[in-house]
C-alpha positions as CSV (number, residue, x, y, z in Angstrom):
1,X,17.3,15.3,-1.7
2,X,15.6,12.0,-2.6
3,X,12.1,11.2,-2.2
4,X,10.4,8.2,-1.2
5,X,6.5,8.1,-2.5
6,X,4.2,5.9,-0.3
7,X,0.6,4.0,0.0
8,X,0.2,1.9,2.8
9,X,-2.9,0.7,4.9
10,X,-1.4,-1.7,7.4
11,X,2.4,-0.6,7.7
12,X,4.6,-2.6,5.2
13,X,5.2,0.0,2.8
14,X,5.8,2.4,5.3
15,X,8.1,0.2,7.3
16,X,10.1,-0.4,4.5
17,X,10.4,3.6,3.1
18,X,11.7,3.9,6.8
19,X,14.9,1.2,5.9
20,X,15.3,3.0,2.6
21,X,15.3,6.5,4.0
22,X,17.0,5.7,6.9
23,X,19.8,4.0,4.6
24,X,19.6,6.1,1.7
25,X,20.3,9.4,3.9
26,X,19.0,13.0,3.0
27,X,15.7,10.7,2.0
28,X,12.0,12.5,2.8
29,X,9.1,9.9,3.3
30,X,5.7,11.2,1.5
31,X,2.3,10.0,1.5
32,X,0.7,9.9,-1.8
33,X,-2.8,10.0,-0.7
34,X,-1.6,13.5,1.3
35,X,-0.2,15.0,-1.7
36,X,-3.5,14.1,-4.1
37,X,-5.7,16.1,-1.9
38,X,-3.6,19.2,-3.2
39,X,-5.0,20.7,-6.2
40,X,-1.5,20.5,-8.0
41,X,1.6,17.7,-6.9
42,X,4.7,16.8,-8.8
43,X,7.0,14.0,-8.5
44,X,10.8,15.0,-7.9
45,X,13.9,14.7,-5.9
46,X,17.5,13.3,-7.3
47,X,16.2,10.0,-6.8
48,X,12.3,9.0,-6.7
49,X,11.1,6.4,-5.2
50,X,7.8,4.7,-5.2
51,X,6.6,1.8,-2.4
52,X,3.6,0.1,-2.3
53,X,1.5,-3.2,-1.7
54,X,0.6,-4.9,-5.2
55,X,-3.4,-5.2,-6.0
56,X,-4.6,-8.5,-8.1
57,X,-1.2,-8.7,-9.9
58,X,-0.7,-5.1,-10.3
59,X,-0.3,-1.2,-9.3
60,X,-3.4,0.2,-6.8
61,X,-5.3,2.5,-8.5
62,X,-4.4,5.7,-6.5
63,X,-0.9,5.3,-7.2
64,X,-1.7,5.0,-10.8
65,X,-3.8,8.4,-10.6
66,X,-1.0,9.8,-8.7
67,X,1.4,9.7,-11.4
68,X,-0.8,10.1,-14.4
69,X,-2.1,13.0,-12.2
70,X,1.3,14.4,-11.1
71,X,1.8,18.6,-12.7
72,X,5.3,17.5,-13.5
73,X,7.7,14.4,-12.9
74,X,11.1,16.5,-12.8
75,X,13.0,12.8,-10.8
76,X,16.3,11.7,-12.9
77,X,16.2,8.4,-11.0
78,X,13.5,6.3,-10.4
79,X,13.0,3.5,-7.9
80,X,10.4,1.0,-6.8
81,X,9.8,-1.5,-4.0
82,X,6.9,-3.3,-4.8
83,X,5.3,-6.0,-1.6
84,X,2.3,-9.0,-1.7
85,X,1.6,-11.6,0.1
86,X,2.8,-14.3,-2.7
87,X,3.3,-12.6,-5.8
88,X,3.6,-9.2,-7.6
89,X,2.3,-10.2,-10.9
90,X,2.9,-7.4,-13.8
91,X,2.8,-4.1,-11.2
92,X,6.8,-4.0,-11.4
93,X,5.7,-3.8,-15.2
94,X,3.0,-2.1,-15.1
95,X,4.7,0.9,-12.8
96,X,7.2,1.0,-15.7
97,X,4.5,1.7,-17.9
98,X,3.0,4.4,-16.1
99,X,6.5,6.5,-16.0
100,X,6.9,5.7,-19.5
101,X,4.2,7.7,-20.3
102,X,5.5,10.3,-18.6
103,X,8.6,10.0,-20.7
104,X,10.2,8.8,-17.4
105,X,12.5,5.0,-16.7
106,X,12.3,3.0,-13.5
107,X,15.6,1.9,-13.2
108,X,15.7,0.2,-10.4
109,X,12.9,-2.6,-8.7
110,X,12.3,-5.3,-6.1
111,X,9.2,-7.2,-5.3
112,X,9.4,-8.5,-2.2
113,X,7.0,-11.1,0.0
114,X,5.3,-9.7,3.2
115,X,1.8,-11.0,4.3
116,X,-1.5,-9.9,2.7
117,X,-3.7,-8.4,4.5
118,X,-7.1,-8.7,2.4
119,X,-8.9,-10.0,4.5
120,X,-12.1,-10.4,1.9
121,X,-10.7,-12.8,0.2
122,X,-11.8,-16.8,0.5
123,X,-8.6,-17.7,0.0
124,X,-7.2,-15.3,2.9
125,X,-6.8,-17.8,6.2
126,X,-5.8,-20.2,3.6
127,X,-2.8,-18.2,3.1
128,X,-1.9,-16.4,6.5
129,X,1.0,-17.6,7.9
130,X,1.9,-19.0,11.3
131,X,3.3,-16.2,13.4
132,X,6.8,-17.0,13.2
133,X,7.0,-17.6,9.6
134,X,5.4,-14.0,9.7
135,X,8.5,-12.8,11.5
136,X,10.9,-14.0,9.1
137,X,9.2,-12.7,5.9
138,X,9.4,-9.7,7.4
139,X,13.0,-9.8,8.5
140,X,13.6,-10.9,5.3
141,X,11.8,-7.9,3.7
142,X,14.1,-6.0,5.7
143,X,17.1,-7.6,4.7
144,X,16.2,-7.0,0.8
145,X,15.2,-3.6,1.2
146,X,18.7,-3.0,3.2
147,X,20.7,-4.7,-0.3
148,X,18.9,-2.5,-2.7
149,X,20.0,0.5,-0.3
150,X,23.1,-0.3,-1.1
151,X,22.2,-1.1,-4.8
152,X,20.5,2.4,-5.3
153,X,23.0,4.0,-4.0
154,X,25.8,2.3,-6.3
155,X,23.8,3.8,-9.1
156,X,23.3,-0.1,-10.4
157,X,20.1,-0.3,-12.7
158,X,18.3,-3.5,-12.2
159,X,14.6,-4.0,-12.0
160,X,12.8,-7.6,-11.0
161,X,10.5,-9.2,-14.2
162,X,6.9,-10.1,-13.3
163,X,4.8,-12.8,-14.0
164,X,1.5,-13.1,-16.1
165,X,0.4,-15.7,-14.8
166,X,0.5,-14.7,-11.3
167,X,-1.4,-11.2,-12.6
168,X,-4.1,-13.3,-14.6
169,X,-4.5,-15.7,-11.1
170,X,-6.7,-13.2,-9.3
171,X,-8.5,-12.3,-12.2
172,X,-9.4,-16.6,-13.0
173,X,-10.3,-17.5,-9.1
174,X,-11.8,-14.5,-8.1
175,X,-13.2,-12.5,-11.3
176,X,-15.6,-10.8,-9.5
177,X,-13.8,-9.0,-6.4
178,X,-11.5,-7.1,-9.1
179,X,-13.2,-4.2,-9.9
180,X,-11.9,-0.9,-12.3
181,X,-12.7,1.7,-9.9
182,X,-12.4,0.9,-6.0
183,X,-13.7,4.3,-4.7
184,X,-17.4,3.0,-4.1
185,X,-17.0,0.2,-3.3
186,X,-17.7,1.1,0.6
187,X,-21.4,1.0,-0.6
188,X,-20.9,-3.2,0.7
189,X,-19.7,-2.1,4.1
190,X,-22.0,-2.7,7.1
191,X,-21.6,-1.7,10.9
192,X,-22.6,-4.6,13.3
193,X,-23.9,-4.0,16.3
194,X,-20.2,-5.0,17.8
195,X,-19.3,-1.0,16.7
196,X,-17.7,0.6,20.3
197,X,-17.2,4.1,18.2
198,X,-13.5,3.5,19.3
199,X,-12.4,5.8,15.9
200,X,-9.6,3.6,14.9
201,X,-11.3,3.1,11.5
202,X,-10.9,6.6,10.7
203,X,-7.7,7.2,11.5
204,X,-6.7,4.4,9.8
205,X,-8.0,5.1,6.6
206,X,-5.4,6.5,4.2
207,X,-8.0,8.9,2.3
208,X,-10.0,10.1,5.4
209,X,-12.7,8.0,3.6
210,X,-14.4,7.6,6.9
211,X,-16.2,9.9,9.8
212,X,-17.6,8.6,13.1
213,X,-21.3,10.3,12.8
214,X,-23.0,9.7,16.2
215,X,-20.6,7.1,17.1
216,X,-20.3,5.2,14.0
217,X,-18.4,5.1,10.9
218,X,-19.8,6.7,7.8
219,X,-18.4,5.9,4.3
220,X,-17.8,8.6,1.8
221,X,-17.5,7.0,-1.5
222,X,-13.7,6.8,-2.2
223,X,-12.7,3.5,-0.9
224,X,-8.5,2.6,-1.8
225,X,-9.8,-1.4,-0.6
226,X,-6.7,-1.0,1.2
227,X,-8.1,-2.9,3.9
228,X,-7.0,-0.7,7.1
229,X,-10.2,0.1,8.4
230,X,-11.2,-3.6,8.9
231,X,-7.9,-4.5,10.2
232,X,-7.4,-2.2,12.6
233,X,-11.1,-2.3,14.2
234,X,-10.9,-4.2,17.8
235,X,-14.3,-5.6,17.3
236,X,-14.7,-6.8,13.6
237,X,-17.5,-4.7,13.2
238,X,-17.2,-3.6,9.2
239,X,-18.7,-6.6,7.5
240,X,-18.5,-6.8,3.8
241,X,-21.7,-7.3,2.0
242,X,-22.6,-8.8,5.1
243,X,-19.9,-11.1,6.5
244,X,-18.7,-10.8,9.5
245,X,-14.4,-10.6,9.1
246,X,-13.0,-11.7,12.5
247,X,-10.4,-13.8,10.8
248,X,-7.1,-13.4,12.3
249,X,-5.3,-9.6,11.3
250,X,-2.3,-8.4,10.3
251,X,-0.9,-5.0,11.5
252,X,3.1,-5.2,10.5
253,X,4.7,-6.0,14.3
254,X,6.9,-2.5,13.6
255,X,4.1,0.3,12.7
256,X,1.4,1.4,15.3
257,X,-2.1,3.0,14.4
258,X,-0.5,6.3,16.3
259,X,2.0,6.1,13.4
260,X,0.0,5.6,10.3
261,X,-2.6,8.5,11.4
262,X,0.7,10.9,11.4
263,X,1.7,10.1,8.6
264,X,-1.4,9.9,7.1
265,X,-2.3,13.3,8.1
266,X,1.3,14.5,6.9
267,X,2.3,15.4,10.7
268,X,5.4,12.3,10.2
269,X,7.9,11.3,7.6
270,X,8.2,8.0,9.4
């Protein structure tokens, strides 16, 4: 059996896993977030596979816990499918690292270019594309994903080099957004008076980070910055120290809230 390990907030990684899984066959989807609130998880399957959206140049800090956290890493083959709205930076790298340290190889990794969907930064309508270029980034994703099906399954060993200068980028034009430890970082969160108590916040959240407490969203402290909770609210009311984001959103065109709360809560492979 091989294993496909996911984050995802909006639906890219997700989407993608489904490709993989679907063309890998005998392929189970997990949610990483699902399998940290277990006292105990380990990494395994014939072939591992890890997919998830790139953070300032490198690996999101709950997939790095996950696999410095992980009881045992038992995989012989490991995998990667790493996505950002221009660049990947040092996380194909970085990843590498981490399994290294778990005497573990990545042997095989693409970065591919989807949209971003941080929707803090200044620089974010700047770089949202128009709606048809959207389209074909992600049919392109698709197509990628399909090739290193086919790649993975040929046993071929090939992983994508990064770029430091696209990791130290982030860091230069927006060194103070980047933070070592995301989790409280829901402490600049605000609810506007726009707030319907629709709920979609919460079951978008990944890490069940949020609760509707008399018809609003309360924050508990372990924000991923994953950007879901903003993205999928209907009335941009979660303003960030503040501001109000009603810039346009990005949901991938194949994922639905409905699906992300399944899987979220471990009820769906995808």
């Amino acid at each position: 059996m091989k294993k496909i390990y996911v984050f995802t907030s909006t639906g890219n990684s997700l989407h993608l896993a489904r490709i993989l899984a679907r063309e890998l066959e005998e392929c189970e989807i997990l949610s990483i977030p699902r399998l940290m609130e277990e006292s105990e998880w380990t990494i395994d399957g014939d072939a591992a596979g890890f997919i998830f959206p790139c953070y300032y140049g490198t690996v999101p800090q709950i997939v790095s816990r996950f696999i410095r956290g992980a009881a045992d890493i038992t995989g012989r083959k490991f995998f990667a499918m790493i996505s950002a709205g221009r660049s990947t930076g040092l996380a194909m790298e970085h990843l590498r690292e981490l399994l290294e340290e778990r005497g573990k190889s990545l042997h095989y990794g693409r970065s591919l270019t989807m949209v971003s969907n941080y929707m803090n930064g200044w620089y974010y309508s700047a770089v949202m594309p128009a709606r048809k270029k959207i389209s074909r980034l992600q049919d392109q994703a698709d197509r990628t994903v399909s090739a290193a099906a086919a790649d993975i399954l040929a046993g071929k060993n090939s992983v994508d080099r990064g770029s430091r200068g696209n990791y130290l980028l982030p860091r230069i034009l927006s060194p103070g957004r980047y933070v070592e430890d995301t989790r409280p970082w829901d402490s600049e969160f605000s609810i506007s008076g726009n707030c319907t108590g629709c709920g979609n916040c919460a079951r978008a959240c990944p890490v069940d980070n949020i609760r509707l407490q008399d018809g609003r969203p309360e924050f508990s402290g372990n924000c991923q910055r994953c950007m879901g909770c903003i993205q999928f609210c209907p009335s941009s009311a979660i303003q960030i120290q503040g501001k109000v984001m009603n810039k346009r959103k990005y949901v991938h065109r194949d994922i639905t809230l409905k699906d992300l709360t399944a899987f979220h809560r471990g009820e769906a492979s995808g």
